[in-house]
FIPADO-579415 format. One record per residue (C-alpha): residue in three letters; x, y, z negated. Coordinates in pm, whole numbers. Layout:
N
  res       u       v       w
  ALA       X       Y       Z
...
% end
This chain:
443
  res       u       v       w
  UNK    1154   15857   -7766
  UNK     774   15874   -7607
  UNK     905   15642   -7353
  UNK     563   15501   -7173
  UNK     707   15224   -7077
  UNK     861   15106   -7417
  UNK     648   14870   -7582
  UNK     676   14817   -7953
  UNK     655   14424   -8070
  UNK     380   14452   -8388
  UNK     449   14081   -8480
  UNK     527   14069   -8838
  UNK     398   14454   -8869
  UNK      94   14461   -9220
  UNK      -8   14806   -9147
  UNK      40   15113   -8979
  UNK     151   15464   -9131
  UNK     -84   15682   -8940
  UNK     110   15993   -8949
  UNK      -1   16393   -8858
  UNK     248   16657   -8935
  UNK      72   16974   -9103
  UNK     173   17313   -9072
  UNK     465   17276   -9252
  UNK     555   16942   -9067
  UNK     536   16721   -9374
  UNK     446   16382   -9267
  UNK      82   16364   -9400
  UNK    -177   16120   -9290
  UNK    -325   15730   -9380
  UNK    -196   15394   -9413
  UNK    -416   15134   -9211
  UNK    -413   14752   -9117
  UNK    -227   14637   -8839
  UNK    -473   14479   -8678
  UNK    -739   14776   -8719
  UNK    -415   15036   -8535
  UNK    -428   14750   -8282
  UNK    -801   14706   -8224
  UNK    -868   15081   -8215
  UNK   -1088   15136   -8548
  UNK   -1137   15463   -8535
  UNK    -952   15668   -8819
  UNK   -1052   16038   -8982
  UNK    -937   16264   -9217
  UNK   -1047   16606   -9364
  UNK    -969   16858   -9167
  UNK    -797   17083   -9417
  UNK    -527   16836   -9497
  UNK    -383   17003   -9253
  UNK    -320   17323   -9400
  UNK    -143   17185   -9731
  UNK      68   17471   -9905
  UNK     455   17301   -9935
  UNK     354   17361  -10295
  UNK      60   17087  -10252
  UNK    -248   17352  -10261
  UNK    -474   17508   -9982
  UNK    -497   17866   -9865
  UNK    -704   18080  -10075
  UNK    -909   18187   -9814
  UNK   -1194   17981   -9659
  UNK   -1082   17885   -9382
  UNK   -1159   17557   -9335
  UNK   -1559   17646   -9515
  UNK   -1726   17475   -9801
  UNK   -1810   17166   -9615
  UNK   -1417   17040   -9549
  UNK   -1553   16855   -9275
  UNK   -1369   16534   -9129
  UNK   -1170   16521   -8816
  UNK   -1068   16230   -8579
  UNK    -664   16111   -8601
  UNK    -565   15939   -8293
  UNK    -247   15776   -8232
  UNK       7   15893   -7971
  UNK      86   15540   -7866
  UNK     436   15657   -7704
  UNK     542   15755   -8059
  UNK     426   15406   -8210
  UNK     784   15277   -8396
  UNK     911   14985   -8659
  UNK    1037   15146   -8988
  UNK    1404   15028   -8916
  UNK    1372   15043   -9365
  UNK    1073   14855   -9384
  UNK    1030   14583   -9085
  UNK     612   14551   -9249
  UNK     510   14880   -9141
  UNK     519   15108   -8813
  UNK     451   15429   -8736
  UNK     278   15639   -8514
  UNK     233   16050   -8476
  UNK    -137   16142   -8447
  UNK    -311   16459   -8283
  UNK    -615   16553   -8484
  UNK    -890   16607   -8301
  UNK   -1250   16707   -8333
  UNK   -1544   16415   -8229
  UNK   -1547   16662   -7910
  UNK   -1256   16637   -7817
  UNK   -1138   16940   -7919
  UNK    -803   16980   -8055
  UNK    -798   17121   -8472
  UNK    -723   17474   -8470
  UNK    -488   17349   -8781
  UNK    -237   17107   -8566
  UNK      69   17260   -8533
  UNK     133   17007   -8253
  UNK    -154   17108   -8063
  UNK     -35   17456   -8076
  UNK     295   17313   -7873
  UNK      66   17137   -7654
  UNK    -112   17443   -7579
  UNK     238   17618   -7452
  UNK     307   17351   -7205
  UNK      -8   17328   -7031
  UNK      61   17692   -6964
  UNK     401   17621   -6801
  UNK     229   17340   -6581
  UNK     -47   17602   -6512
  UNK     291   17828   -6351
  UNK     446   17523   -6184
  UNK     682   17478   -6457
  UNK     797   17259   -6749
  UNK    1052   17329   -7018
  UNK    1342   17164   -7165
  UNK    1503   17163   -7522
  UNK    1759   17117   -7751
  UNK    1746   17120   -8130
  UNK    2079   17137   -8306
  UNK    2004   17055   -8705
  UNK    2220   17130   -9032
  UNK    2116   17031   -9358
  UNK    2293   16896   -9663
  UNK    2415   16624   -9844
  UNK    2391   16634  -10205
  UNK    2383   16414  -10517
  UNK    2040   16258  -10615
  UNK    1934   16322  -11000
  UNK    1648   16463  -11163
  UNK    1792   16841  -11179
  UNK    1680   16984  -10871
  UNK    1573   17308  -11048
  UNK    1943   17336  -11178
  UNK    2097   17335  -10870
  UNK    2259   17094  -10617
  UNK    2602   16930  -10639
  UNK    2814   16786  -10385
  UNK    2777   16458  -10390
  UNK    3071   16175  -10514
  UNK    3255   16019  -10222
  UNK    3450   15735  -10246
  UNK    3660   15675  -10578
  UNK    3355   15872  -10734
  UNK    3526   16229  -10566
  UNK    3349   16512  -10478
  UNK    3423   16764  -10194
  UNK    3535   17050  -10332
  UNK    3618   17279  -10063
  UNK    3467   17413   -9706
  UNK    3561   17082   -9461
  UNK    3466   17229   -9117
  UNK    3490   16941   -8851
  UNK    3679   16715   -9042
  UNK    3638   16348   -8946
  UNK    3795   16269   -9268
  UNK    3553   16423   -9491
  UNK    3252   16222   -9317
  UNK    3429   15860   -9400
  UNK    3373   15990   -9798
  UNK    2997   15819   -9686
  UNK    3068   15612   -9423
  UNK    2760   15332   -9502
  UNK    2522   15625   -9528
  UNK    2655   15735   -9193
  UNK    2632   15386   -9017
  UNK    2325   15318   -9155
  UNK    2205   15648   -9049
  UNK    2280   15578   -8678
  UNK    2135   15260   -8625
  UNK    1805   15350   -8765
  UNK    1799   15659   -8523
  UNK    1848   15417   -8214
  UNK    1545   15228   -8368
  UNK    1308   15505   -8406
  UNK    1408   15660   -8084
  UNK    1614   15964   -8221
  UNK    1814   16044   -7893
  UNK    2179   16245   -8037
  UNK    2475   16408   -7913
  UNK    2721   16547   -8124
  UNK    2775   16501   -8482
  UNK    2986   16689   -8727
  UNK    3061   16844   -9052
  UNK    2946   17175   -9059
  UNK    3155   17496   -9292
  UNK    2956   17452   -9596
  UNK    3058   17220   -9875
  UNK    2889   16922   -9797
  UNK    2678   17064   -9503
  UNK    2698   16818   -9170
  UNK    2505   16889   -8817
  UNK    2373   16681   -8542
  UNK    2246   16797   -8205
  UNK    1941   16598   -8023
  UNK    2020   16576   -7620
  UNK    1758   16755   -7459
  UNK    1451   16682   -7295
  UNK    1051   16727   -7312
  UNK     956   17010   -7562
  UNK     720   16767   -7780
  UNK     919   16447   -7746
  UNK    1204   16652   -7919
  UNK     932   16775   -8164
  UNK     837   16444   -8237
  UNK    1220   16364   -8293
  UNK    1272   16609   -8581
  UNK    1006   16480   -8779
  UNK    1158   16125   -8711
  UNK    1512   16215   -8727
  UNK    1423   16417   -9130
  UNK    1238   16089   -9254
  UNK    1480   15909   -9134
  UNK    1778   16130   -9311
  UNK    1576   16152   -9617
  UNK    1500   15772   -9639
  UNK    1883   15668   -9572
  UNK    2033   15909   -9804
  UNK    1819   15798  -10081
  UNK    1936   15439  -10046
  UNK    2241   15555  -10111
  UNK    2193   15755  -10372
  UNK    2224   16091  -10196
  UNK    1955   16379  -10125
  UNK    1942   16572   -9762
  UNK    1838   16907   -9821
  UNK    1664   17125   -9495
  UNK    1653   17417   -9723
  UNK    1749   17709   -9519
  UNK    1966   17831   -9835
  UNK    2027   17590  -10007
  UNK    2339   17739  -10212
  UNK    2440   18085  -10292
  UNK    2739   18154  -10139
  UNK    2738   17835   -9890
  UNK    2632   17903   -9507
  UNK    2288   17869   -9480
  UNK    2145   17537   -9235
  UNK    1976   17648   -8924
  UNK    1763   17464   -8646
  UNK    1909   17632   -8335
  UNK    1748   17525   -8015
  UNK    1870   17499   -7663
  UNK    1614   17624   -7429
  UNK    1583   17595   -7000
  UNK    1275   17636   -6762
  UNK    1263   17385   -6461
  UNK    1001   17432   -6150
  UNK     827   17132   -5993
  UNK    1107   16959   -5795
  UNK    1316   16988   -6096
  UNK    1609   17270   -6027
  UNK    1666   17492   -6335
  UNK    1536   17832   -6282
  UNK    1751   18046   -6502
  UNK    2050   18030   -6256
  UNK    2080   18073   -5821
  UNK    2220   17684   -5754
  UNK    2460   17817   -5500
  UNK    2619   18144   -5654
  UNK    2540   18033   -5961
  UNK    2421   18375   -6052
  UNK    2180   18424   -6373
  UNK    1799   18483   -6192
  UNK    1554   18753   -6247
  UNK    1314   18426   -6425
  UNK    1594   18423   -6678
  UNK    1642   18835   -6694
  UNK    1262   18819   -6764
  UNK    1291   18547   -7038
  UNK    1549   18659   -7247
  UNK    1335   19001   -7204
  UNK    1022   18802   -7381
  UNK    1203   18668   -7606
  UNK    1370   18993   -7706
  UNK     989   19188   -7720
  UNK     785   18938   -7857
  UNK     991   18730   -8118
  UNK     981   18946   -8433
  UNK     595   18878   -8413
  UNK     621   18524   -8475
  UNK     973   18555   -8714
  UNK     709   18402   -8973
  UNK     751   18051   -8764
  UNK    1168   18036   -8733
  UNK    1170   18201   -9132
  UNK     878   17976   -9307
  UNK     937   18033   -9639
  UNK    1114   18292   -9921
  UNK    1410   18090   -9939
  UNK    1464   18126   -9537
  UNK    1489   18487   -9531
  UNK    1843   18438   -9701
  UNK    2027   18328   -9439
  UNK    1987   18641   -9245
  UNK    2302   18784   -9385
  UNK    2511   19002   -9202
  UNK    2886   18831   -9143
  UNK    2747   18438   -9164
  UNK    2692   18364   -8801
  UNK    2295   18399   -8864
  UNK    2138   18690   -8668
  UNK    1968   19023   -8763
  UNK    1841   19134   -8467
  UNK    1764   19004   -8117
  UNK    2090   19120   -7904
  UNK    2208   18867   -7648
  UNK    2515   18763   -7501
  UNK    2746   18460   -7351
  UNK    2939   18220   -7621
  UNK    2882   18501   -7878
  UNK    2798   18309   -8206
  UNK    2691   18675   -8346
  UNK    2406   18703   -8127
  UNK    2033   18588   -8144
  UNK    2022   18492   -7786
  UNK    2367   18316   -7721
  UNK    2379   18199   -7331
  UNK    2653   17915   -7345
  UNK    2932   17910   -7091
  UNK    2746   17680   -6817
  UNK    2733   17550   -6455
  UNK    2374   17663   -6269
  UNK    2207   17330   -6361
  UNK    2297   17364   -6719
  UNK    2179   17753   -6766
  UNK    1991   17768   -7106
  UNK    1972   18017   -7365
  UNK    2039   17884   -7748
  UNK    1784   18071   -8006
  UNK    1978   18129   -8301
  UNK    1674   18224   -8557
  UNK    1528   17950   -8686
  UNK    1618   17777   -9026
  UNK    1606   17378   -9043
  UNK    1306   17427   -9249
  UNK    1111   17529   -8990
  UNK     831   17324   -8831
  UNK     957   17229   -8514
  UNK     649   17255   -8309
  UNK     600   17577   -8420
  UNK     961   17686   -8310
  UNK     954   17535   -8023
  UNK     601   17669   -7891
  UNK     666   18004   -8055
  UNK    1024   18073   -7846
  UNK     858   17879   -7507
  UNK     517   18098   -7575
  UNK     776   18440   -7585
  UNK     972   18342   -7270
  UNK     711   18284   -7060
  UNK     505   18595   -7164
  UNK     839   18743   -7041
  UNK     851   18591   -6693
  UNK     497   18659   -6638
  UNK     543   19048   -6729
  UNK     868   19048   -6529
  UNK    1028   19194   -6873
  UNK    1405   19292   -6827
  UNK    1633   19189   -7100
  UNK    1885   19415   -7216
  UNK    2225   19459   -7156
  UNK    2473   19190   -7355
  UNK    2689   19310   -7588
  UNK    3012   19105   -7452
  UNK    3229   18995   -7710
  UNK    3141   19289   -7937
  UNK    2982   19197   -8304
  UNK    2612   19167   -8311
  UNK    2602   19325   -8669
  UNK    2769   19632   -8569
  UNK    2389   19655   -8406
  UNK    2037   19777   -8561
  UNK    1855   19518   -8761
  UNK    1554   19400   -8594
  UNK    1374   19130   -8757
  UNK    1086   19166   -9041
  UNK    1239   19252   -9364
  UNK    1103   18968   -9537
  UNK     826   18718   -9584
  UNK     548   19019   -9641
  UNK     653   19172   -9346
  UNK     656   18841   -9140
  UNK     316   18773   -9234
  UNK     135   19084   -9151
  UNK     313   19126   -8812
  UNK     211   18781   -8750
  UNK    -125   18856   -8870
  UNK    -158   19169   -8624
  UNK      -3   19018   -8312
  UNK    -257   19040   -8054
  UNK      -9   18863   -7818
  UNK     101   18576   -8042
  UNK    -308   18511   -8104
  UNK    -371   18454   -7710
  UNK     -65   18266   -7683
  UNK     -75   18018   -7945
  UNK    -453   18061   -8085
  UNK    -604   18290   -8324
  UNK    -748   18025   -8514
  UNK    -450   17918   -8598
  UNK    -250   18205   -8690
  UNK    -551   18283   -8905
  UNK    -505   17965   -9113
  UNK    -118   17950   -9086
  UNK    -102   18312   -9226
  UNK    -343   18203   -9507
  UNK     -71   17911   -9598
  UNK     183   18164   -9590
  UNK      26   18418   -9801
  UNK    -108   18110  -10084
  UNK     266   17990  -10068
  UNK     437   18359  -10151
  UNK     158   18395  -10405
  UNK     269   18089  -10616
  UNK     613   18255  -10562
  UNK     541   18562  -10722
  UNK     415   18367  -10999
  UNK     730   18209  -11133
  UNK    1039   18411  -11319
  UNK    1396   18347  -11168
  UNK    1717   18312  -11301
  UNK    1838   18596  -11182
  UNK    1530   18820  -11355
  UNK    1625   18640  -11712
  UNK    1983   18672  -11657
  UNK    2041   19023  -11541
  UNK    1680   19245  -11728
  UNK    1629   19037  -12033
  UNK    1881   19255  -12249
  UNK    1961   19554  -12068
  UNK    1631   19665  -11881
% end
């Protein structure tokens, strides 16, 4: 996608969606002329746009001070991109940045761009994979009802798990074709495709490459899924649990650590033996993960896919092709030797993922942190439960983390805790159906 070399044509372009994603990764940002993206203009926005609440309000605590001073947006001009749905506007993803020079403490993407300059610091660079599930549902105004399957052809709905069927994908087959193309356009690199278990749920894997290209390529690749669906009348849902008793959608990412010249670290090239880097980074990963569990499990809603039996972990045991496992290490040649993070939800921000699991591995190399032993074939949730037992939890082990502050900023953390917190707060304040249904008469 940030291909330097790729040079988008403007002619016939009005204006410019000058796009930051805030800690959340909505797209947020301005729309400008054209000709004033071309020419340069410079472009600012208050700095605490950044730290919207998904419920549209700001962190209760000052954070950001009285004064809600501006910041500069400039464009990353490898990300610039034609709306394949609207030929009169592009895109482009901006860093905000102070009139130093100095990134905002509030951009998640700066946080990922923090990360990589310490791999290059080690002689190093990393390489990922997102795999993404969501769901495909029927558009109305009843969100707060529910979701339903949406009609396929002859006005049918799916009424049963369809797990990889080809079949069941043809019940949208414009949505689908339309999809692809406009992926090609905005530079959405896939692999696989397929319909996931859940009624209606569907995956597709990004090939890997450069930790904040494939950052950028979520945040493409859900505006993109979003706008398509829409035109045809559907809704795609990144809800981590979306529907009781339906598998929940997860963003699992492929991970691998490369040195200077290229060869992958995490395997010997000749016996093909796993290396001590990738005993060490499994190890971080392992230690230093349930700090940050408040980045892979964003919201209330994420923490109910952790259920024991559904393929989502509970604690942070490891193994090869063992779908029960946190740390799955797929069947590989050396070249190809990755480890596949199994936490995060597909509502997560994908900088935040991404710099949170690269941030723990490294910490493990550098420590020389020895993983522990896998469990084989044996279940996972036979095992102790490891992870924060909820939202609360996530946020004050966050907030405490003297190791996830150095790595990723303590700025930050500050203000994306205070998001956090502001979010479960307006939780707390609404009654559920489950409180009317099950204490109104009998508690």
């Amino acid at each position: 996608m940030t291909d330097p070399n790729r040079e988008v044509d403007l002619a016939g372009v009005r204006d410019v969606a000058c796009m930051f994603p805030d800690v959340n990764a909505v797209p947020r940002g301005k729309i400008r002329p054209a000709a004033d993206f071309a020419g340069g203009v410079e472009l600012r926005i208050a700095e605490a746009i950044g730290l919207h609440t998904i419920d549209g309000n700001y962190p209760d605590d000052d954070i950001t001070g009285d004064s809600d001073q501006d910041v500069r947006l400039v464009p990353d001009l490898r990300s610039l991109r034609v709306l394949p749905w609207r030929p009169s506007r592009a895109i482009a993803i901006h860093d905000a940045v102070h009139f130093d020079g100095r990134p905002s403490d509030f951009a998640a993407r700066a946080v990922l761009l923090r990360v990589m300059e310490a791999y290059r610091a080690q002689g190093l660079s990393a390489v990922v994979a997102p795999e993404i599930e969501f769901y495909l549902f029927d558009r109305n105004d009843r969100i707060e009802a529910g979701f339903e399957a949406p009609r396929g052809r002859g006005g049918v709905r799916e009424q049963s798990p369809a797990g990889y069927s080809l079949d069941a994908g043809n019940e949208h087959a414009a949505f689908w074709d339309e999809l692809a193309a406009a992926l090609v356009q905005l530079g959405v690199r896939t692999d696989t495709w397929l319909h996931e278990v859940g009624q209606s749920q569907y995956e597709i894997n990004l090939l890997h490459g450069d930790p904040l290209d494939l950052a950028d390529q979520v945040i493409y690749f859900k505006m993109a899924l979003r706008e398509i669906a829409a035109r045809h009348g559907l809704l795609a849902v990144f809800m981590a649990k979306p529907v009781a008793g339906q598998p929940g959608s997860s963003m699992h990412l492929h991970q691998s650590v490369v040195d200077a010249a290229g060869r992958n670290i995490f395997a010997d090239a000749a016996s093909g033996a796993d290396t001590q880097a990738f005993d060490h980074y499994i190890g971080g990963l392992q230690r230093y993960m349930p700090d940050l569990m408040l980045f892979f499990a964003p919201y209330v809603n994420s923490w109910r896919r952790y259920v024991v039996g559904s393929q989502a972990p509970v604690n942070l045991e490891w193994a090869e092709d063992n779908r029960t496992v946190a740390l799955r290490v797929p069947t590989s040649g050396a070249s190809a030797r990755r480890v596949e993070n199994r936490l995060a939800g597909s509502d997560a921000n994908p900088y935040l993922v991404i710099a949170a699991s690269l941030a723990c591995g490294l910490r493990g190399i550098r420590e020389g942190l020895p993983r522990r032993e896998s469990i084989g074939a044996r279940s996972a949730y036979s095992y102790p439960r490891e992870l924060p037992l909820g939202i609360e939890d996530a946020i004050a082990r966050l907030q405490n983390s003297e190791s996830a502050a150095q790595a990723l900023g303590a700025g930050f953390l500050r203000a994306y805790c205070g998001v956090k917190q502001t979010e479960f707060n307006a939780f707390m304040g609404e009654i559920g159906a489950w409180e009317r249904r099950h204490l109104a008469l009998q508690a």
